[in-house]
C-alpha positions in Angstrom: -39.8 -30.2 -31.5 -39.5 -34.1 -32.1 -38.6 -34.3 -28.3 -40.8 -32.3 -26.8 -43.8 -34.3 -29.0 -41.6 -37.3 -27.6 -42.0 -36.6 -24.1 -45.7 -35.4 -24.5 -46.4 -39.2 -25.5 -47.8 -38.0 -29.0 -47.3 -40.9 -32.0 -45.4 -39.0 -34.1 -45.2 -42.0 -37.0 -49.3 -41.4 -37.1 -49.2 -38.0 -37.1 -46.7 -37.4 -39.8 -48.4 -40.4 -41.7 -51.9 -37.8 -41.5 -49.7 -34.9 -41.9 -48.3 -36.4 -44.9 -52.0 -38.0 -46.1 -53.2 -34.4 -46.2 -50.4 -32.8 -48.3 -50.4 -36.1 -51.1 -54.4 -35.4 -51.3 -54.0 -31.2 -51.5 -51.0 -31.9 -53.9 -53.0 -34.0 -56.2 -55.6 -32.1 -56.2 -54.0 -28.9 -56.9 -52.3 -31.0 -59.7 -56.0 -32.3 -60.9 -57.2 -28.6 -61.8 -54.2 -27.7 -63.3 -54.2 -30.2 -65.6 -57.7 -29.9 -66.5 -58.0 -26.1 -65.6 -58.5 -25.9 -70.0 -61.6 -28.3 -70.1 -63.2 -26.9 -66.9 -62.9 -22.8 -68.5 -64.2 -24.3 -71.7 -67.1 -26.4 -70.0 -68.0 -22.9 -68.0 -67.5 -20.7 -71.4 -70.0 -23.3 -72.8 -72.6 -23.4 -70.4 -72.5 -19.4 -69.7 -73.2 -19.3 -73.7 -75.8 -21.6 -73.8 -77.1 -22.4 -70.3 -78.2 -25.8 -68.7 -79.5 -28.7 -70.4 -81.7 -28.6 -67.3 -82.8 -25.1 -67.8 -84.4 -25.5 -71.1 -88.0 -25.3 -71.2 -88.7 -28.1 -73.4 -86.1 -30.1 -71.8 -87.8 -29.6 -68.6 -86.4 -29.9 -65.2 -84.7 -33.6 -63.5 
């Protein structure tokens, strides 16, 4: 594969630099919910009890 991209004139340094850009990102990501997946179910378990600040009537709308 790396010398048929080779002989197609593709920069194969740049594109495994994106390539690898991409994964890092998704990666930390994936590891960014994980490690707040507990805060974000409580945060949803919170507002499906009580709603939106921003709902409230006498709160009003921003």
């Amino acid at each position: 594969m790396l010398e048929e991209a080779k002989a197609l004139d593709l920069n194969v340094s740049a594109i495994s630099n994106q390539a690898l850009e991409v994964a890092v990102k998704e990666s930390k990501r994936e590891r960014w919910i994980a490690e707040n997946r507990a805060g974000i179910e409580a945060l949803n378990s919170f507002v499906a009890e009580a709603g939106l600040f921003s709902d409230d009537e006498n709160f009003g709308v921003i």
